[in-house]
KEKE-3310 file (N, C-alpha, C; in steps of 0.2 Angstrom, whole numbers, plus 5000, padded with zeros to 4 digits):
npx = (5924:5910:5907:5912:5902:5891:5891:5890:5876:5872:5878:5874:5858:5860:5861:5852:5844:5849:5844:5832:5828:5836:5826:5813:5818:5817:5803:5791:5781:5764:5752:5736:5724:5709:5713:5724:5717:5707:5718:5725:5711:5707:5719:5724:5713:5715:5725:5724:5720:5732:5739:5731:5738:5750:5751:5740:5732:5739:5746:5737:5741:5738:5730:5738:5745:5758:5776:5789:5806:5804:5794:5775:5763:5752:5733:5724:5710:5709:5720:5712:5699:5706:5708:5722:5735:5748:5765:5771:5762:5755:5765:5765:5754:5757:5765:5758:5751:5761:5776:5790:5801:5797:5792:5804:5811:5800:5802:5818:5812:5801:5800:5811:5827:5832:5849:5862:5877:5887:5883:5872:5854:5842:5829:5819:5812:5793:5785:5784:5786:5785:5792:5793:5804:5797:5797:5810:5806:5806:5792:5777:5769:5767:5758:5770:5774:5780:5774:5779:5783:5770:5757:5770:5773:5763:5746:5729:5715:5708:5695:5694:5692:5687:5679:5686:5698:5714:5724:5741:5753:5760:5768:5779:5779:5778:5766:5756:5744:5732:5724:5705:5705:5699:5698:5694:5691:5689:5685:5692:5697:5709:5721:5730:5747:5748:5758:5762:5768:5774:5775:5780:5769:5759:5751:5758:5760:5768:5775:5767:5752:5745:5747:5742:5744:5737:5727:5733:5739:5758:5769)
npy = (5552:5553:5566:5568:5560:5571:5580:5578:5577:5589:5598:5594:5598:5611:5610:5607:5618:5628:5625:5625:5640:5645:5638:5646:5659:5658:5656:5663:5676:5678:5689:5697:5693:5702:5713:5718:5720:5729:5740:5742:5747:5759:5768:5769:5775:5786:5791:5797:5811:5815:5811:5818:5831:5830:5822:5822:5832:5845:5858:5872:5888:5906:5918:5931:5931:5933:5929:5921:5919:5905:5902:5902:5910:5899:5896:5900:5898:5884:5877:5878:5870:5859:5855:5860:5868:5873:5869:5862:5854:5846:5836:5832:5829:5818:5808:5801:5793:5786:5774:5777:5777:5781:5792:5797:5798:5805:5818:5821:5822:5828:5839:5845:5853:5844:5841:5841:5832:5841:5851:5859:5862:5851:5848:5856:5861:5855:5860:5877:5881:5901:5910:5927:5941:5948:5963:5955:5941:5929:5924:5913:5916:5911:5895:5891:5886:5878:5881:5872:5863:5855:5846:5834:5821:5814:5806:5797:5802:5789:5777:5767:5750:5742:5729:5721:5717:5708:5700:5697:5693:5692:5692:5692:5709:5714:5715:5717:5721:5717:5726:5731:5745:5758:5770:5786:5795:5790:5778:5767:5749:5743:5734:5737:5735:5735:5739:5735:5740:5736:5747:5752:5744:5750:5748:5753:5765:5758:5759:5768:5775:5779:5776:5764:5752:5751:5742:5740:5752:5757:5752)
npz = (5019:5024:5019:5006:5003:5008:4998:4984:4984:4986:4976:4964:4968:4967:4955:4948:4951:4946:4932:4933:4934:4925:4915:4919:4915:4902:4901:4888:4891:4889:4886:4890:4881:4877:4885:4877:4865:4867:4871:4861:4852:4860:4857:4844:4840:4849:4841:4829:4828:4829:4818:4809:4812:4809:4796:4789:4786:4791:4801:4803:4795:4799:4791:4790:4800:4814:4807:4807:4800:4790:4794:4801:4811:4819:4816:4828:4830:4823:4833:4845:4840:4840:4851:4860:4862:4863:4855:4867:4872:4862:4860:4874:4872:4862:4869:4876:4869:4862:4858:4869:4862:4851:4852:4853:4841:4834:4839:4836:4825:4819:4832:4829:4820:4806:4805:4794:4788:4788:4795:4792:4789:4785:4785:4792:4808:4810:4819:4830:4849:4849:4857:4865:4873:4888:4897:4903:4903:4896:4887:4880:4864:4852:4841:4829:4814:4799:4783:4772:4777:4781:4781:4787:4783:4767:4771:4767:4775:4784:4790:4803:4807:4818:4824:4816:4822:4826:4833:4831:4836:4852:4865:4879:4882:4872:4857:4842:4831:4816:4807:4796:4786:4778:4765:4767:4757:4745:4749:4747:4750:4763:4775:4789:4800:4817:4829:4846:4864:4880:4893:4907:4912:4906:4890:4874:4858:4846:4830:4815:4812:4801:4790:4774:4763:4749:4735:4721:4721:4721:4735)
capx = (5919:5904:5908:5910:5892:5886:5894:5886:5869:5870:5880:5864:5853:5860:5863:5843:5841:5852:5841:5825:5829:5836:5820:5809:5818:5817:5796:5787:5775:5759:5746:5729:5722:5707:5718:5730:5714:5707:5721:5724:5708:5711:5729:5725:5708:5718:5732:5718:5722:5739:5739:5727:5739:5757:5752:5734:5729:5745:5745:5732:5742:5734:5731:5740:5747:5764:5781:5797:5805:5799:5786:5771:5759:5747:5728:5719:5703:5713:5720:5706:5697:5709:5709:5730:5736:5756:5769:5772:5754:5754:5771:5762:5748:5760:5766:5749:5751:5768:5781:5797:5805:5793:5793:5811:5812:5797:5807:5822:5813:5796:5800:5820:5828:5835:5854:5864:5882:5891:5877:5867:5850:5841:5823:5817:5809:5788:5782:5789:5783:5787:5792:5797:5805:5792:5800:5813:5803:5803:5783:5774:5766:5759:5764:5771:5772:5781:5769:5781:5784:5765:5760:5777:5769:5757:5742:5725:5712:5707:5691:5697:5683:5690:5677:5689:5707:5713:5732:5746:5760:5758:5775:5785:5777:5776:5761:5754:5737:5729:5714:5706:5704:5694:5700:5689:5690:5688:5682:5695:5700:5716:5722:5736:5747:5750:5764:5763:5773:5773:5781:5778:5762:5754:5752:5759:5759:5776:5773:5761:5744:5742:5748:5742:5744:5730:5726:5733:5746:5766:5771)
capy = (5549:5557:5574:5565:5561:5575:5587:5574:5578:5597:5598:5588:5602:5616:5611:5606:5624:5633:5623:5629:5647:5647:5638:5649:5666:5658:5657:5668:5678:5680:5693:5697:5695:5707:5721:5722:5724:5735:5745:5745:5751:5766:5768:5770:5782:5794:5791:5800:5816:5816:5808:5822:5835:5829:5817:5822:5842:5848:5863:5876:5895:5910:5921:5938:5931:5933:5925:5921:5918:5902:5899:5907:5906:5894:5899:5899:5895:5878:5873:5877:5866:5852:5856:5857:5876:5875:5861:5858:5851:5842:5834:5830:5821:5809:5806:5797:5787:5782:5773:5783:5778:5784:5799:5800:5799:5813:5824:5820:5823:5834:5846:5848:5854:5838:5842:5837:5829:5847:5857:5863:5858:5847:5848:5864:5860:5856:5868:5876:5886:5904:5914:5931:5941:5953:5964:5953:5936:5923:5922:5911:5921:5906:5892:5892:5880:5879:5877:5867:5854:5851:5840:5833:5815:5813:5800:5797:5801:5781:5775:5757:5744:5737:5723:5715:5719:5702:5698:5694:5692:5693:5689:5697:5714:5719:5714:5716:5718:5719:5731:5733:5752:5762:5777:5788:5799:5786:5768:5760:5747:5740:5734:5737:5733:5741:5737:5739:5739:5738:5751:5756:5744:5753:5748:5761:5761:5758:5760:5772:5772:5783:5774:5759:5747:5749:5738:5744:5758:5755:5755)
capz = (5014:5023:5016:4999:5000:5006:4993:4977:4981:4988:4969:4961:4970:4964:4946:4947:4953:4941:4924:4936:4935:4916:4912:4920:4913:4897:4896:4888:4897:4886:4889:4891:4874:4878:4888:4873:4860:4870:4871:4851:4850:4862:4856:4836:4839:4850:4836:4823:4830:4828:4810:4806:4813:4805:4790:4786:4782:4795:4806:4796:4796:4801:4786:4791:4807:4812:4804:4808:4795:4786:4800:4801:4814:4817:4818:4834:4829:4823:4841:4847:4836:4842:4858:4860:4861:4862:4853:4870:4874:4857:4863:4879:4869:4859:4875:4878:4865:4858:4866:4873:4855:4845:4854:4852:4832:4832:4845:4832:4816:4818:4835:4828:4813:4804:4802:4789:4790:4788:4801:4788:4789:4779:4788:4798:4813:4808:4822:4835:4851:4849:4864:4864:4880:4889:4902:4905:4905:4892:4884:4876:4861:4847:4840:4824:4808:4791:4779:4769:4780:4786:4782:4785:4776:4766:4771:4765:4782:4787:4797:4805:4808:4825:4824:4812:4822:4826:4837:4825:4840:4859:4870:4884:4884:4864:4853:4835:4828:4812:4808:4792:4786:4772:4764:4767:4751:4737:4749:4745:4758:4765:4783:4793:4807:4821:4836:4855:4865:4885:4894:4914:4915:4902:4883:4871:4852:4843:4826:4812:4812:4797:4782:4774:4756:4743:4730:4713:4722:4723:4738)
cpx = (5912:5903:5908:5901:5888:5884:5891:5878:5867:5873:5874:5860:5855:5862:5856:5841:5841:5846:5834:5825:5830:5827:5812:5811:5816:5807:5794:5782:5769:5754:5741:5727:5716:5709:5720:5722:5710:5710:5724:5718:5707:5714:5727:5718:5710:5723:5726:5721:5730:5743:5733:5731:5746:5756:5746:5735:5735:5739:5744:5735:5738:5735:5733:5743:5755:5770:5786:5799:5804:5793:5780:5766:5753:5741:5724:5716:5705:5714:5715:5703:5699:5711:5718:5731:5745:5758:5770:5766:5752:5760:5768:5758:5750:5761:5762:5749:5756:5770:5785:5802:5804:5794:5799:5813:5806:5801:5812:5819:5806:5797:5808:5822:5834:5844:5857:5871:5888:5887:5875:5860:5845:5832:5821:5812:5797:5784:5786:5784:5786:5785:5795:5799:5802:5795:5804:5813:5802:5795:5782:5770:5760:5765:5767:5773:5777:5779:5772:5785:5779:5761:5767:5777:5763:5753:5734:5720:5710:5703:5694:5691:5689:5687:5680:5696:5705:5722:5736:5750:5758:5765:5777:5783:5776:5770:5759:5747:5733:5723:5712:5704:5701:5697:5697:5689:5686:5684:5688:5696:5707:5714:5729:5737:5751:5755:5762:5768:5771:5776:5778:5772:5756:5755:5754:5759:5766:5778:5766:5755:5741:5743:5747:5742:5739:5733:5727:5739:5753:5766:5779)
cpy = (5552:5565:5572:5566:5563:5582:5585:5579:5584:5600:5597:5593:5608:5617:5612:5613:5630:5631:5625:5637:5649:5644:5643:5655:5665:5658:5662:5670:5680:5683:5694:5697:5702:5713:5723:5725:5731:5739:5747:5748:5759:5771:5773:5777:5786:5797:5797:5807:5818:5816:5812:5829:5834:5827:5818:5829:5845:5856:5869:5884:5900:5917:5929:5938:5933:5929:5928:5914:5913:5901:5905:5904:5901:5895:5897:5896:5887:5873:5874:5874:5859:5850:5858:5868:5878:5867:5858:5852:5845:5836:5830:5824:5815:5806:5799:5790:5782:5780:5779:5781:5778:5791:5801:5803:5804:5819:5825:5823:5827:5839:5849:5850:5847:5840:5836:5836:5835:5850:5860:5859:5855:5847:5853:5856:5857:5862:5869:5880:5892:5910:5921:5936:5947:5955:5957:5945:5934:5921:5919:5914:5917:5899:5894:5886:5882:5875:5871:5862:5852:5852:5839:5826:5817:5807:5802:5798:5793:5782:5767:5757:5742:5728:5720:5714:5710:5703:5695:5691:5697:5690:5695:5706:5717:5711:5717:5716:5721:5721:5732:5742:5752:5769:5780:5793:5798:5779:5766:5757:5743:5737:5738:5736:5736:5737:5740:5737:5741:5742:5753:5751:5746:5753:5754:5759:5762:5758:5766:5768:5775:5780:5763:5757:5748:5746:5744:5749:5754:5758:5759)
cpz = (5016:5019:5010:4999:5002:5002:4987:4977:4982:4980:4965:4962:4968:4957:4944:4948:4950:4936:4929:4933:4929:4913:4912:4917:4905:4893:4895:4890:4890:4891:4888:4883:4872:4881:4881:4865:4863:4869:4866:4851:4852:4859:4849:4836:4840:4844:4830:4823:4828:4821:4807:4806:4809:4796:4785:4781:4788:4798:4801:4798:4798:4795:4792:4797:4809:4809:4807:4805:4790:4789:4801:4807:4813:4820:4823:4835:4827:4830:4844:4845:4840:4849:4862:4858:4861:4859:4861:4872:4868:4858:4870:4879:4866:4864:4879:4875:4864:4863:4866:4864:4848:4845:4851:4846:4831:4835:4839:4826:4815:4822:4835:4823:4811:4800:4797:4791:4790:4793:4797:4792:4783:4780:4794:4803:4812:4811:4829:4841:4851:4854:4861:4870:4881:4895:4907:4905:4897:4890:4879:4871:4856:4845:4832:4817:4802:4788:4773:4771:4786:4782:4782:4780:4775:4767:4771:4775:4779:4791:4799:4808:4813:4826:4821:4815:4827:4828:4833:4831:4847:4863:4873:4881:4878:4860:4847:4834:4822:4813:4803:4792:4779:4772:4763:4761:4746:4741:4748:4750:4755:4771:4784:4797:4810:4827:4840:4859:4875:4890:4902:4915:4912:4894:4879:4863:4848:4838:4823:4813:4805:4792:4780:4765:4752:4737:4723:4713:4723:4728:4738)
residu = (UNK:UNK:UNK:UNK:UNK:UNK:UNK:UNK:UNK:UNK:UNK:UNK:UNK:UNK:UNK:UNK:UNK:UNK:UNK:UNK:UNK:UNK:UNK:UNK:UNK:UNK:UNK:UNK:UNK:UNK:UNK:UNK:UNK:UNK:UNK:UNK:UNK:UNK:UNK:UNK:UNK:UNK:UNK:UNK:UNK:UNK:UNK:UNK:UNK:UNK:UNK:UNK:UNK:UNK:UNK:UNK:UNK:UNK:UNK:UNK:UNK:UNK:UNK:UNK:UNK:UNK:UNK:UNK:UNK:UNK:UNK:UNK:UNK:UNK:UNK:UNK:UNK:UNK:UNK:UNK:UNK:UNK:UNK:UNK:UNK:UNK:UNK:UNK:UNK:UNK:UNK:UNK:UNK:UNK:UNK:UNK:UNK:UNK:UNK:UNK:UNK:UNK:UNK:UNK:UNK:UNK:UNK:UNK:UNK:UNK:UNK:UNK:UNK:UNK:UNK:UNK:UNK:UNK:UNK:UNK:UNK:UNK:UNK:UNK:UNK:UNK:UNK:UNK:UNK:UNK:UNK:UNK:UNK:UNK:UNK:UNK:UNK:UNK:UNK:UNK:UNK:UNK:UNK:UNK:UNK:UNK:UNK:UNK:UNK:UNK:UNK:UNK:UNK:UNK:UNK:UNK:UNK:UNK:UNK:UNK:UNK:UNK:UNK:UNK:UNK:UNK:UNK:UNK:UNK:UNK:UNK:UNK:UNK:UNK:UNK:UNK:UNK:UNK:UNK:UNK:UNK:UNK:UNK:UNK:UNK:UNK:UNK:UNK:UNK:UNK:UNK:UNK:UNK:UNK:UNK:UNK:UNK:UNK:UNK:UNK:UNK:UNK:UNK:UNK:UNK:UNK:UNK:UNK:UNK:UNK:UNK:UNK:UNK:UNK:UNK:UNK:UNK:UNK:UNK)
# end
C-alpha cells in the first residue's frame, strides 16, 4: 500500500511536468520590436544595390569588351562604381542581406542556367565569373553578363520613407514590415512588405524589396 501511494503522486508530478514543458515550447517568443525595425531599415537600404543591379538598369556592358558567346563583358568603370568587382563578391553581398533561401533561388535562377525538363536551357545564367587558364592556372579575367537577361526583372527605382514602416507580424524568429515607397521616376506612391527572417542571431531579409503595387496598374 505504501508503494501505492507513493507511485499516485510521483505519476501526478510528472504528468504536471510533461503539460509544463508542452506549454512552454508552445509560447511564442516575440522580439524586440526596435532591433527588428532597425534591421528592416538596414536590410532594405543595402537591398537598393542589389535591386539596382538585377531588377533596375542590370550589369552595364563594356562597349567593345570581350564576349563569350552571348555574354559580353561587364564594364569596369561600372564595378567600380558599385564597389563589387567579380560575381563572386556580388554573391558575397546578397549574402549579407538575404536569408540562406533567398540565396538559394538566386543561386538557382540568376548565377545558373535555368534548365528545362529535357536539359535544354531555358534561362542562361545572368552573369558569370570568366576565367581563363594562364600557364597552367585557372584566372580570373572579367565578369561577364547577358545583356538579355539584365535586368533579369524589371522594377521601377523606389526611395522608401522608413518613418512610416510599421510591424505587421513578429513571432518565433520571422517578422514583417510594411514601408511606404515613391517611384521615383513619375512620384507615384505605394507601400510594401517585406519578410525577415531570423537566422544565426542575425535578421536577414526573406523576401523582394524591389517591386511594389501602384494605383491604377495590374498587377
Amino acid at each position: 500500500m505504501k508503494k501505492r501511494k507513493l507511485i499516485f503522486p510521483l505519476i501526478l508530478l510528472l504528468c504536471v511536468s510533461i503539460l509544463l514543458l508542452f506549454s512552454c515550447a508552445e509560447k511564442d517568443v516575440i522580439h524586440d520590436e526596435g532591433e527588428i525595425l532597425s534591421a528592416a531599415e538596414d536590410l532594405i537600404s543595402e537591398s537598393v544595390l542589389w535591386n539596382r543591379i538585377f531588377y533596375i538598369e542590370g550589369l552595364l556592358p563594356l562597349e567593345g569588351g570581350r564576349s563569350y558567346g552571348d555574354y559580353r563583358e561587364v564594364d569596369p568603370a561600372y564595378l567600380s562604381e558599385i564597389g563589387l568587382s567579380s560575381v563572386a563578391e556580388i554573391v558575397a553581398y546578397g549574402e549579407r542581406i538575404y536569408s540562406e533561401s533567398m540565396m538559394a533561388l538566386f543561386k538557382e535562377t540568376m548565377f545558373s542556367a535555368i534548365k528545362t525538363d529535357v536539359g535544354g536551357v531555358s534561362s542562361p545564367a545572368v552573369c558569370i565569373d570568366y576565367t581563363e587558364r594562364i600557364d597552367g592556372t585557372e584566372r580570373f579575367l572579367c565578369v561577364m553578363v547577358d545583356p538579355s537577361e539584365s535586368p533579369r526583372f524589371h522594377a521601377p527605382a523606389l526611395e522608401y520613407f522608413f518613418d512610416t514602416m510599421q510591424i505587421e507580424y513578429n513571432r518565433n524568429g520571422r517578422a514583417s514590415v510594411s514601408v511606404s515607397v515613391r517611384r521615383i521616376e513619375d512620384g507615384a506612391l505605394s507601400s510594401i512588405k517585406v519578410t525577415l527572417v531570423l537566422e544565426n542571431e542575425v535578421w536577414l531579409l526573406d523576401s523582394y524589396t524591389a517591386f511594389a503595387d501602384f494605383p491604377g496598374e495590374q498587377s
